[in-house]
GULONU-847053 format. One record per residue (C-alpha): residue in one letter; x, y, z. Coordinates in steps of 0.02 Angstrom, whole numbers, padded with zeros to 5 digits, always signed. Each point is the difference from the previous one (the first is absolute). Layout:
N
AXYZ/...
! end
This chain:
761
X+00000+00000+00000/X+00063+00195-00025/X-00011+00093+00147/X-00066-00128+00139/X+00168-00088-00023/X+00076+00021+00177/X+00184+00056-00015/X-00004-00029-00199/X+00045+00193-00027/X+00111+00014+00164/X+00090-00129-00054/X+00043+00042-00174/X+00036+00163+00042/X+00126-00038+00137/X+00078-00179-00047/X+00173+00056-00081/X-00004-00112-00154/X-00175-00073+00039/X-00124+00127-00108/X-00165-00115+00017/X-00116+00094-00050/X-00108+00035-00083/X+00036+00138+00076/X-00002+00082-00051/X+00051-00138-00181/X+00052+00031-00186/X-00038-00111-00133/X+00082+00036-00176/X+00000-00044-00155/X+00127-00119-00079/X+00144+00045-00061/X+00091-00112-00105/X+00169-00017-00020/X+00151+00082+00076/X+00163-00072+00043/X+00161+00064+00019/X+00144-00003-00091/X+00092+00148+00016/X-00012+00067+00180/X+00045+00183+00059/X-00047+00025+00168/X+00055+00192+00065/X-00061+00131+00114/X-00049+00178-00070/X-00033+00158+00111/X-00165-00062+00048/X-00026-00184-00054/X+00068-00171-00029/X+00012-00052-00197/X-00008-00165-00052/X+00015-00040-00194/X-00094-00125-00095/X+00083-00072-00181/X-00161-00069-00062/X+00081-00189-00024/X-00110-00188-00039/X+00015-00014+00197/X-00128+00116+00022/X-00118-00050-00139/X-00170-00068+00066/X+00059+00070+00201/X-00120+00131+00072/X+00072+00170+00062/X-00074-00036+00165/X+00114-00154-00005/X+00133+00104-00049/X-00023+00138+00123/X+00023-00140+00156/X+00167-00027-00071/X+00070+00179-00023/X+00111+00044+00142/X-00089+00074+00155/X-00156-00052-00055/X-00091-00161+00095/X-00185-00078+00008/X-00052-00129+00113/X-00186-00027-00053/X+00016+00016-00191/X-00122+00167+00012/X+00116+00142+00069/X+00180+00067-00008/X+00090+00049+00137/X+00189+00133-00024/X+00142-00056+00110/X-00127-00122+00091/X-00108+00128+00076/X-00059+00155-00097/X-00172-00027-00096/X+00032+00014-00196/X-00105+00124-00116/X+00029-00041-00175/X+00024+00117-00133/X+00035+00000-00209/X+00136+00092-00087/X-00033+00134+00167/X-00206-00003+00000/X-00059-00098+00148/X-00135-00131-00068/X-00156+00061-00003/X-00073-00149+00048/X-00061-00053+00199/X+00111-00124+00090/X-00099-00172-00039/X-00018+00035-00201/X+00197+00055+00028/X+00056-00201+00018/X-00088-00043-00135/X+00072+00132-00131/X+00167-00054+00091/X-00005-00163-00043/X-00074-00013-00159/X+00112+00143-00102/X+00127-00073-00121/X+00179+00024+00122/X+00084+00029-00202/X-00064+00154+00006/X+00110+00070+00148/X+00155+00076+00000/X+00059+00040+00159/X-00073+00024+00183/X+00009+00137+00136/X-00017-00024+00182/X-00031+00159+00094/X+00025-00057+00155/X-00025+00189+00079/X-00103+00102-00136/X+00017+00184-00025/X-00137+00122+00031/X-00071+00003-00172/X-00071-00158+00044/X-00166-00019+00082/X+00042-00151+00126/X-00053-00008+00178/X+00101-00065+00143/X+00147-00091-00029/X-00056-00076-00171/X+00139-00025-00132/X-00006-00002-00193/X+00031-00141-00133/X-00007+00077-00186/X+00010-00111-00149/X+00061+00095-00143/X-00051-00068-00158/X+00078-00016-00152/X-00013+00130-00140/X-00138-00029-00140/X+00071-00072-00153/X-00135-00043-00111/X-00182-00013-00052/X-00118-00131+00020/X-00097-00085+00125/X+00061-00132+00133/X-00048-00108+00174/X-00016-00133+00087/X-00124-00110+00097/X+00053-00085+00161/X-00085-00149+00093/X+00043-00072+00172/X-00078-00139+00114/X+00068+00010+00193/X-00032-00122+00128/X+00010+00021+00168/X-00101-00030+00130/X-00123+00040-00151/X-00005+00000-00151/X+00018+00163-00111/X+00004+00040-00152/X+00011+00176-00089/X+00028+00065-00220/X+00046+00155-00066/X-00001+00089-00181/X+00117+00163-00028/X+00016+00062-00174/X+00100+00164-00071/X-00016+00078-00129/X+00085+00158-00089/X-00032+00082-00167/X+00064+00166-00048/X-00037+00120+00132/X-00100-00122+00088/X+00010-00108+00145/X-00129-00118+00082/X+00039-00109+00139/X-00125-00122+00090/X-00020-00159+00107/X-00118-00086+00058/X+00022-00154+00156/X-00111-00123+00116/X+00044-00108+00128/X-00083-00099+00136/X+00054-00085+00151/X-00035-00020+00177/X+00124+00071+00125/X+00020-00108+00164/X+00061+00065+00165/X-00011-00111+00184/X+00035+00075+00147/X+00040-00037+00186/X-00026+00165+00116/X+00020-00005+00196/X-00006+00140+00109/X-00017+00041+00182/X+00071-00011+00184/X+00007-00126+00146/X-00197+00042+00043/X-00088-00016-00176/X+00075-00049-00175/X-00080-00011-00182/X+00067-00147-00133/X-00077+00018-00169/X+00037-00137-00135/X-00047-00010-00179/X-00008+00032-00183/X-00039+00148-00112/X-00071-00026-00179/X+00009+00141-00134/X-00068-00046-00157/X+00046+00163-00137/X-00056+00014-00178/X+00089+00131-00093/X-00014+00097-00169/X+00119+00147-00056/X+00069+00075-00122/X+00070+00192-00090/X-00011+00077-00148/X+00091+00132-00043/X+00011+00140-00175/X+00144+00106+00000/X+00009+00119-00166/X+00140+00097-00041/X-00051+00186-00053/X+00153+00101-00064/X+00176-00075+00007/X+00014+00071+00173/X-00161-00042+00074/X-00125-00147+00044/X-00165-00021+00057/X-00070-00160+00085/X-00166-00084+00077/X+00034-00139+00135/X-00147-00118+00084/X+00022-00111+00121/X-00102-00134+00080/X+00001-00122+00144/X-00148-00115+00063/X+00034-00124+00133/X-00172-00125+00064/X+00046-00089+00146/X-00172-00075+00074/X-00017-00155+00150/X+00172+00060+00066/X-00014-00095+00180/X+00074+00012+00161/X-00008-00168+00124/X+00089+00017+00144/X-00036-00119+00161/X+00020+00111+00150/X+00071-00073+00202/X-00035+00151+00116/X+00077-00049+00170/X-00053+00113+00141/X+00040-00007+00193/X-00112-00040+00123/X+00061+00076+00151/X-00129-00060+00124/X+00009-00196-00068/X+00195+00039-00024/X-00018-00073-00155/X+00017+00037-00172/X-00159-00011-00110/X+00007-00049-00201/X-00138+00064-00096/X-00009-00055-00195/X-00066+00095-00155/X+00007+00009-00202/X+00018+00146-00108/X-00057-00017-00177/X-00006+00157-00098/X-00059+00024-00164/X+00046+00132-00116/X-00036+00042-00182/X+00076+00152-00087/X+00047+00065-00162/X+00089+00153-00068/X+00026+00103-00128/X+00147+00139-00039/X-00010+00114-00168/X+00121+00128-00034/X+00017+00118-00186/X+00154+00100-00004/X+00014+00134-00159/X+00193+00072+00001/X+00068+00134-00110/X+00195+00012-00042/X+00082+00131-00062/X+00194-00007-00037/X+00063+00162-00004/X+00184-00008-00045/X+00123-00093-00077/X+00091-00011+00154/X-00138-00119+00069/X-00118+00121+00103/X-00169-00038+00008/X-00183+00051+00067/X-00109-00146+00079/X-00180+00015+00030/X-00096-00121+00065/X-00201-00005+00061/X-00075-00148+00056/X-00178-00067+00103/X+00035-00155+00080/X-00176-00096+00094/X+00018-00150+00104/X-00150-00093+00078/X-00012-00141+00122/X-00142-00100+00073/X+00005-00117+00133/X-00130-00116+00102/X+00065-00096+00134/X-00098-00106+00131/X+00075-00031+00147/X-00059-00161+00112/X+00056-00050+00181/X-00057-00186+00026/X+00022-00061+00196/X+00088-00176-00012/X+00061-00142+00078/X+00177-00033+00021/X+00004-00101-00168/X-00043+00127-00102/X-00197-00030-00023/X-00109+00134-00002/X-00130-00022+00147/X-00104+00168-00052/X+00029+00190-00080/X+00032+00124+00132/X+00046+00157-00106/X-00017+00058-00173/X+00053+00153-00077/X-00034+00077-00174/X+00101+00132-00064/X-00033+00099-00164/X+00191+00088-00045/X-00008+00090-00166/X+00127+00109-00040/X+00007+00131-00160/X+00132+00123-00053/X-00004+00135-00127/X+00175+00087-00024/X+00027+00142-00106/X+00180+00038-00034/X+00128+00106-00117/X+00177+00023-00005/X+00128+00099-00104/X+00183-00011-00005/X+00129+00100-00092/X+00179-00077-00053/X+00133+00139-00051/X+00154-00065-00063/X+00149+00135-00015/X+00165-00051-00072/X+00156-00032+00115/X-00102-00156+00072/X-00135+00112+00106/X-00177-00067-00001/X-00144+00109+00105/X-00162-00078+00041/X-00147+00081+00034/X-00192-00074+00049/X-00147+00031+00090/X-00155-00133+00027/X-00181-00005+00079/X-00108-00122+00067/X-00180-00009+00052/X-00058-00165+00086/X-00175-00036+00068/X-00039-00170+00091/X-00185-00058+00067/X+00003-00148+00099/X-00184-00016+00048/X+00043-00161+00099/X-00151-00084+00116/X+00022-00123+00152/X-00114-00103+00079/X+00017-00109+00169/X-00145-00117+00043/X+00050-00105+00131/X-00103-00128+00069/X-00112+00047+00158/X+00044+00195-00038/X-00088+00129-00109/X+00100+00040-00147/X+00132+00131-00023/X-00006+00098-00174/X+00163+00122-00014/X-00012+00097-00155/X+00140+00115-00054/X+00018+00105-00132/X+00171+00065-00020/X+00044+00115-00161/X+00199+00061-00018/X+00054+00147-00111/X+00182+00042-00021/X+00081+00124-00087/X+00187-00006-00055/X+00098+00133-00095/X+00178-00031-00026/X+00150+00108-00078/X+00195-00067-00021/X+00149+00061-00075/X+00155-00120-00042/X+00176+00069-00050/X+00136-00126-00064/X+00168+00029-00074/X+00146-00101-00052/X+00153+00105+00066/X+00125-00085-00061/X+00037-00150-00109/X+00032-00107+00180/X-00129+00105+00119/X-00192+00024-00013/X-00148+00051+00107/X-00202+00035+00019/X-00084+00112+00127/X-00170+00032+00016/X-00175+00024+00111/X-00157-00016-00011/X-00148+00082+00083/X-00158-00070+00028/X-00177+00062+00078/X-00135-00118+00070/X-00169+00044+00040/X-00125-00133+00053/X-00185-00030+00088/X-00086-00161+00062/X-00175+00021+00045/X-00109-00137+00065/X-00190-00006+00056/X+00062-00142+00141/X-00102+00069+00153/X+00102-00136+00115/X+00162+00076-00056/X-00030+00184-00002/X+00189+00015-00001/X+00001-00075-00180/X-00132+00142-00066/X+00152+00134-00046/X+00171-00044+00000/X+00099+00145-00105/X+00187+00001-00023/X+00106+00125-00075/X+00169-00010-00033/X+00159+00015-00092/X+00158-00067-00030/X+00203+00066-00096/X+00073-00159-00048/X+00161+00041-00053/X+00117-00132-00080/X+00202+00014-00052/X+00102-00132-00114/X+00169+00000-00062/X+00102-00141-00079/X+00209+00005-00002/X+00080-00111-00137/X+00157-00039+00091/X+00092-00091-00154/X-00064-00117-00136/X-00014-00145+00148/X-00075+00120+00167/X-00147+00080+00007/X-00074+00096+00154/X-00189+00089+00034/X-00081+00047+00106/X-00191+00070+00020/X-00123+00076+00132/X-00193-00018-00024/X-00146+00054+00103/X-00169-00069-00034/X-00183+00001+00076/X-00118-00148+00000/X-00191+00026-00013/X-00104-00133+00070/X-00091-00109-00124/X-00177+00050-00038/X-00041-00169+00081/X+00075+00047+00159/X-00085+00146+00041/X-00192-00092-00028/X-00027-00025+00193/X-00069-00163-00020/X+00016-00195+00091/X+00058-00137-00097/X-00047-00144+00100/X+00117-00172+00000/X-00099-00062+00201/X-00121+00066+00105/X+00144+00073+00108/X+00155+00013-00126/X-00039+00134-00154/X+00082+00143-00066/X-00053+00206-00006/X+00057+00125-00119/X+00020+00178+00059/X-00059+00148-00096/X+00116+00091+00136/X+00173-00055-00068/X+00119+00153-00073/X+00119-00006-00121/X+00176-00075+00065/X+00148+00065-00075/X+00181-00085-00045/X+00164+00047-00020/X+00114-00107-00092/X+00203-00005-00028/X+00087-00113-00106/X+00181-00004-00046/X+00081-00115-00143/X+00172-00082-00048/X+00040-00086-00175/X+00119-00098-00053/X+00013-00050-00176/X-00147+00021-00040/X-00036-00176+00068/X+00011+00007+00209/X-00074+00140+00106/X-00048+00046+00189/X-00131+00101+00018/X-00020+00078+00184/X-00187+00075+00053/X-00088+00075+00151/X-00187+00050-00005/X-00083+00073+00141/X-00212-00018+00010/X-00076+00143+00080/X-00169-00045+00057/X-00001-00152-00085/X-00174-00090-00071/X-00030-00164+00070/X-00117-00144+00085/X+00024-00010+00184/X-00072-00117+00093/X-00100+00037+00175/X-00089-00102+00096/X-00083-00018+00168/X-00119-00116+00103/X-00184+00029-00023/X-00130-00083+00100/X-00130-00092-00079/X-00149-00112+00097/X+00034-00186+00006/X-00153-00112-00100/X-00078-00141-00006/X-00001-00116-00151/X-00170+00077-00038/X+00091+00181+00024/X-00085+00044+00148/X+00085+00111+00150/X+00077-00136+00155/X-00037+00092+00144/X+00104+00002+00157/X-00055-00016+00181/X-00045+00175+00018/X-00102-00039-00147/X+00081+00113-00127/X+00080-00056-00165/X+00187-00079+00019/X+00116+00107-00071/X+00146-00070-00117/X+00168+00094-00067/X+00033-00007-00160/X+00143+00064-00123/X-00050+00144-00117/X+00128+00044-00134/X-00016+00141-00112/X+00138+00022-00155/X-00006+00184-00011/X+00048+00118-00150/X+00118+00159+00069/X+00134+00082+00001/X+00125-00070+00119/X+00149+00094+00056/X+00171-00011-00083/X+00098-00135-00073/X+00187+00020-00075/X+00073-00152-00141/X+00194+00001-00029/X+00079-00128-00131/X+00153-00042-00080/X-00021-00135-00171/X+00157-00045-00086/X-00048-00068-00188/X+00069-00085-00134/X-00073+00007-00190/X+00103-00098-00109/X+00013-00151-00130/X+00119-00149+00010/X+00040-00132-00133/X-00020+00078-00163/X-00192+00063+00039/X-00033-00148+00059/X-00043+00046+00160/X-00077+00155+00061/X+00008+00037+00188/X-00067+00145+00120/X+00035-00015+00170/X-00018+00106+00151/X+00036-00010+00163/X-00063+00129+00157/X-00033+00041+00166/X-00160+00117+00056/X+00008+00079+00159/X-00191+00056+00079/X-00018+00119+00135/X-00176+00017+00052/X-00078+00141+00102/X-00199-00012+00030/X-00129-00033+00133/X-00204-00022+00010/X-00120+00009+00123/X-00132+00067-00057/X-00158-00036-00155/X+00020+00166-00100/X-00162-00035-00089/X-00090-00027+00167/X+00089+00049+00150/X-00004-00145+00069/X+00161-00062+00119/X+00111-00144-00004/X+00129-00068+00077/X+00172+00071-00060/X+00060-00078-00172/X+00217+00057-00035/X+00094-00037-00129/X+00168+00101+00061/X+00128-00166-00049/X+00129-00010-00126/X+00039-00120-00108/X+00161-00070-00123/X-00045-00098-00128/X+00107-00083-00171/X-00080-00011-00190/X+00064-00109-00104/X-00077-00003-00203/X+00085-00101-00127/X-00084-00017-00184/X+00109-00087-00132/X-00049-00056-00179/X+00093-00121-00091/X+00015-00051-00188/X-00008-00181-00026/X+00032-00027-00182/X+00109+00097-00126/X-00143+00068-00109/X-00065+00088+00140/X-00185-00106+00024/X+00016-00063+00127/X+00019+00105+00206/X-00026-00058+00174/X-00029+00141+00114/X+00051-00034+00203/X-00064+00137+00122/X+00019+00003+00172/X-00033+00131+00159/X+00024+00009+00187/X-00058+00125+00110/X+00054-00024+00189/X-00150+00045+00115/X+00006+00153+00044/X-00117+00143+00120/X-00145+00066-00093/X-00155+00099+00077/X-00109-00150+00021/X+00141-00089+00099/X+00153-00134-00017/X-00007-00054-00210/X+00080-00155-00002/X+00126-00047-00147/X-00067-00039-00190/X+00072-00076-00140/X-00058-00064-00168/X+00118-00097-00131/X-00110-00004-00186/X+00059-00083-00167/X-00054+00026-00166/X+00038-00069-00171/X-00023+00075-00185/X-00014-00069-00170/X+00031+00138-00128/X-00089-00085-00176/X-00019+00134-00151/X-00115+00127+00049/X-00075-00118+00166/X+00081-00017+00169/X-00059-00134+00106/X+00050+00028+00217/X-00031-00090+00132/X+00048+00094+00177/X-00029-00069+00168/X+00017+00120+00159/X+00017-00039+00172/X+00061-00183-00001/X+00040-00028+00162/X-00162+00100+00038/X+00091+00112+00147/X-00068+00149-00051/X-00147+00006+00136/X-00023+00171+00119/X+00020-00032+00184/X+00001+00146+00110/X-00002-00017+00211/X+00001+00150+00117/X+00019+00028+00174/X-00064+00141+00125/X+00069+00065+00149/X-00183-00009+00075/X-00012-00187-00042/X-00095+00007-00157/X+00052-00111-00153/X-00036+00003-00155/X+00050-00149-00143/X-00056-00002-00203/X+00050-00133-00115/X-00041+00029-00183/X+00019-00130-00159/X-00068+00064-00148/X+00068-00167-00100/X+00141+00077-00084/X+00073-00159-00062/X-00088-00038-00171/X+00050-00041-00176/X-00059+00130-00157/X+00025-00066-00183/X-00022+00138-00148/X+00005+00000-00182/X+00052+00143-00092/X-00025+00049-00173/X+00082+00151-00085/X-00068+00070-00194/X+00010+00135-00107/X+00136+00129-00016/X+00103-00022+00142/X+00091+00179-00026/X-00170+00092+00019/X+00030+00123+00155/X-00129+00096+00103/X+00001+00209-00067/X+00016+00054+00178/X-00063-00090+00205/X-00067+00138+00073/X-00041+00048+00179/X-00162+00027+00068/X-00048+00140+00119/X-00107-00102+00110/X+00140-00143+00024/X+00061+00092+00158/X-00175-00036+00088/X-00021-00180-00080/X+00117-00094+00133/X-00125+00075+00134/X-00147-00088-00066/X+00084-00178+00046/
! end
């Protein structure tokens, strides 16, 4: 299920390799065919560069599949790419960021030919031309340059089996005549993602165990489309749709609940048994149209940018929410509590940006830009309690957000010399919002305005020591906005006492990131980084004892001597969305990029240590007011990362490749607790045949890769989540290329709603 996975979002968003997702998910279309024969691997002023000879190796390989083996980049779930193990990638195109939101993203990913790319930036700190929150980095693919007319594609199908069975196709054609370019695609896919859990929480007087499974069946159908017209020799004009629909109905939730409570006049304990089966059906759609004007207005390369796009994402979701009293097998003796909620979700974004590029000789570039976005959310969410013996409890709320956000940056960079370059620059932002609700029980929630704004300034500069050294070193500070999502105050229930509550109170957290780089050859480099987290967004987790009166197997009160009810103690816990103090990341990763044997084998190793420091504390529901017990997190943590990916040639005419992959991540403090270590080793083999390619790749063999976090409080309260979501599987995919293989796209253009797109997920 989406949002009534437990942990699904903390996790992905915290686990260093580990990006589970969904989260906040990308799925992209194919892209066939990359390998690498020549490799250049350097640093620039502000990025990483990593060139791609378009070579028989990389015929029928996706660029997804290629982007997990560029240095510094690493995925653990086949959906998401992580920089240096821990930054969140954005991807752009020859400098446009996609304009595409983050599921439809995987699929273009893996279903665009990899020929068609000629080398690959990492931006592992971007400048402040580029709209990215928090500590976010940047992988561009820079295409190759158009060389002819005519029309070309490819069509991709895959069957994966893992706990399920899944199976997904996709269609991408391009085609260029004359001044014209049209691009499109078009993908499906079904499967049914899996998830079991174990969850225990509580103290010496009263403890919860849940244990169970979570079933998420998910149709999807996507696709772009995409006309970009060339006007004059210096200028273009182009049209881009976009469209996402994901159906995901019967997702279920059965968990078999042991509440253990204290009984401090029997000095005893008491076990009490229930189920929880949820039910959920939802669906969603996301549209986007982007029209961008370009104007080149010099030889020298300067240019004007304009882009104005409306992006609308909608979301429905029913879920029904049972508590069965059972026995202690598991059988359900009668329904004590069901709960029906009604969580729609719509958002309209209007947005516009404009950028200016002036290019001046002697190596000095000055960028200019200003953007604008106007979001509106209404969540007109319903919950209703009935509860057996009990009149039923109806809790409407209405909650509508409107945000404002104007933005202005200017970027100066200039090579000085033939050995010494550098880029400084700031940007300014504004943000105006109001949430409004009609929720009588929270008046709190009825007006909650916030004004602010924030100077991000940001420094580079890059020293070429000789033709063997290389030195940088950059400075970046960044905000994060909380996701649309976040900011809905509503309960996604997992038990009747375990469930988690977003916050329409959390604030923007801000980052500050420093990074400093040495290469050698071209081929081995040590990248040092600190990041401090300044109010940082997270789930904490509170909970308390509750008392609740003790029934009878027909759920009537037991009354005591004095003849009033028997009270029992139970464990509440509430995962709560909020900002949560400070948090500081330092890390030092040596890496290798390099080939052995005549091409025969390509390697990419790196090796690291990550050093957490975290500063916050809880005691108290901001969306209620309501206390708990103390939760800290003020514990530090040193942890080692070790990612290996190696691809090697096994016959002469280049057919035939076995790829090995392999991670390690030591456990490690995160918010939520103590994440023990995860690993994953995957193989795959290719068969390169004419225009098909024929793989077979099967990840997490040993099938280590399964979450396990445990905490401890100073007050006595534990807390303990184990998470498989059945990573080991096998995927099989046939992939056939036509057409003119040396058609190019006119121009990948970004969007100037794609800033607000990740805060949809």
């Amino acid at each position: 299920m989406k949002k009534i996975i437990i942990l699904a979002a903390a996790i992905s968003g915290i686990v260093v390799f580990a990006q589970e997702k969904k989260s906040d998910t990308v799925k992209a279309k194919s892209i066939e065919g990359i390998t690498i024969t020549k490799q250049v691997f350097k640093k620039q002023s502000d990025r990483f560069v990593y060139d791609v000879a378009a070579s028989p190796v990389a015929k029928g390989n996706t660029t997804f599949d290629l982007l997990k083996q560029t240095p510094l980049l690493s995925s653990t779930d086949d959906k998401t790419l992580k920089i240096a193990g821990k930054n969140n990638a954005l991807i752009y195109i020859n400098g446009r960021k996609t304009n595409m939101d983050a599921e439809s993203l995987v699929q273009l990913l893996k279903s665009t030919p990899a020929e068609n790319i000629q080398k690959i930036e990492v931006i592992t700190v971007p400048g402040s031309e580029y709209q990215v929150e928090s500590s976010d980095g940047i992988i561009n693919i820079v295409m190759k340059k158009k060389l002819s007319d005519g029309l070309n594609g490819n069509m991709r199908m895959s069957n994966m089996q893992n706990k399920f069975n899944g199976s997904s196709a996709s269609l991408s054609i391009n085609y260029r005549k004359d001044k014209l370019g049209i691009s499109g695609n078009i993908f499906s896919g079904e499967n049914i993602q899996a998830q079991s859990y174990v969850l225990r929480n509580g103290n010496d007087m009263s403890s919860n165990e849940s244990v169970g499974d979570i079933i998420d069946p998910n149709k999807n159908l996507g696709g772009y489309l995409n006309f970009d017209y060339q006007l004059t020799d210096n200028s273009n004009l182009a049209l881009t749709w976009n469209s996402w629909y994901n159906k995901s109905y019967n997702s279920t939730v059965d968990l078999f609940n042991s509440i253990r409570s204290f009984d401090t006049k029997e000095n005893a304990y008491i076990t009490s048994y229930t189920n929880s089966r949820n039910r959920e059906d939802a669906k969603s759609y996301n549209n986007s149209v982007n029209l961008n004007y370009e104007w080149k207005t010099d030889s020298l390369g300067s240019k004007l940018n304009i882009n104005a796009a409306y992006l609308n994402y909608r979301r429905f979701q029913f879920t029904d929410n049972k508590t069965f009293i059972a026995d202690q097998y598991g059988n359900d003796i009668r329904l004590a509590q069901t709960v029906y909620q009604d969580l729609p979700q719509i958002i309209n974004n209007v947005s516009g940006t404009v950028d200016y590029i002036k290019k001046f000789e002697k190596d000095l570039t000055v960028s200019v830009g200003a953007n604008y976005n106007k979001t509106k959310t209404d969540n007109d969410t319903k919950y209703d309690t009935y509860r057996e013996g009990a009149a039923a409890v109806f809790n409407p709320n209405h909650f509508v957000y409107d945000e404002n956000i104007y933005g202005l940056y200017l970027t100066v960079e200039k090579k000085l010399s033939d050995k010494f370059s550098g880029k400084i620059g700031a940007r300014y932002e504004i943000t105006n919002s109001l949430g409004t609700s009609d929720n009588t029980q929270n008046p709190e929630y009825q007006n909650i305005k916030r004004s602010y704004n924030n100077f991000l300034p940001y420094l580079s500069f890059n020293y070429a020591i000789n033709d063997k050294n290389n030195i940088s070193y950059s400075f970046s500070s960044r905000m994060r906005r909380p996701s649309f999502w976040e900011i809905n105050p509503v309960r996604n229930i997992l038990t009747e006492d375990n469930y988690t509550q977003n916050n329409p109170f959390v604030k923007a957290s801000s980052t500050y990131n420093q990074e400093f780089t040495y290469m050698f050859k071209s081929s081995y480099f040590l990248i040092l980084n600190h990041s401090f987290f300044k109010d940082q967004i997270t789930q904490v987790p509170l909970q308390r004892d509750i008392l609740k009166e003790r029934l009878d197997d027909q759920g009537k009160p037991i009354l005591g001597p004095n003849g009033k009810p028997i009270m029992d103690s139970y464990k509440q816990l509430r995962y709560i969305r909020t900002n949560f103090g400070d948090k500081q990341e330092m890390s030092a990763m040596l890496g290798v990029q390099k080939t052995f044997f005549k091409q025969y084998l390509t390697t990419n190793f790196n090796i690291g240590v990550q050093y957490n420091i975290n500063n916050g504390s809880l005691s108290v529901d901001p969306t209620s007011g309501d206390v708990f017990p103390i939760y800290e997190n003020k514990r530090k943590s040193a942890s080692m990362i070790i990612q290996t990916n190696n691809t090697i040639r096994l016959d002469k005419k280049k057919t035939w490749f076995l790829g090995v992959n392999y991670f390690y991540v030591d456990k490690q403090q995160i918010e939520l607790g103590m994440l023990k270590n995860l690993m994953s080793l995957d193989l795959s083999i290719k068969k390169n045949w004419n225009d098909w390619t024929f793989s077979l790749n099967v990840t997490d063999v040993l099938k280590t890769n399964v979450v396990e976090i445990e905490d401890y409080q100073a007050n006595g309260n534990y807390n303990y989540v184990k998470n498989d979501q059945f990573r080991r599987g096998m995927t099989f995919s046939i992939v056939y290329n036509f057409g003119n293989q040396k058609v190019k796209k006119v121009r990948d253009i970004e969007g100037a709603s794609d800033a607000i797109k990740s805060r949809t997920r």
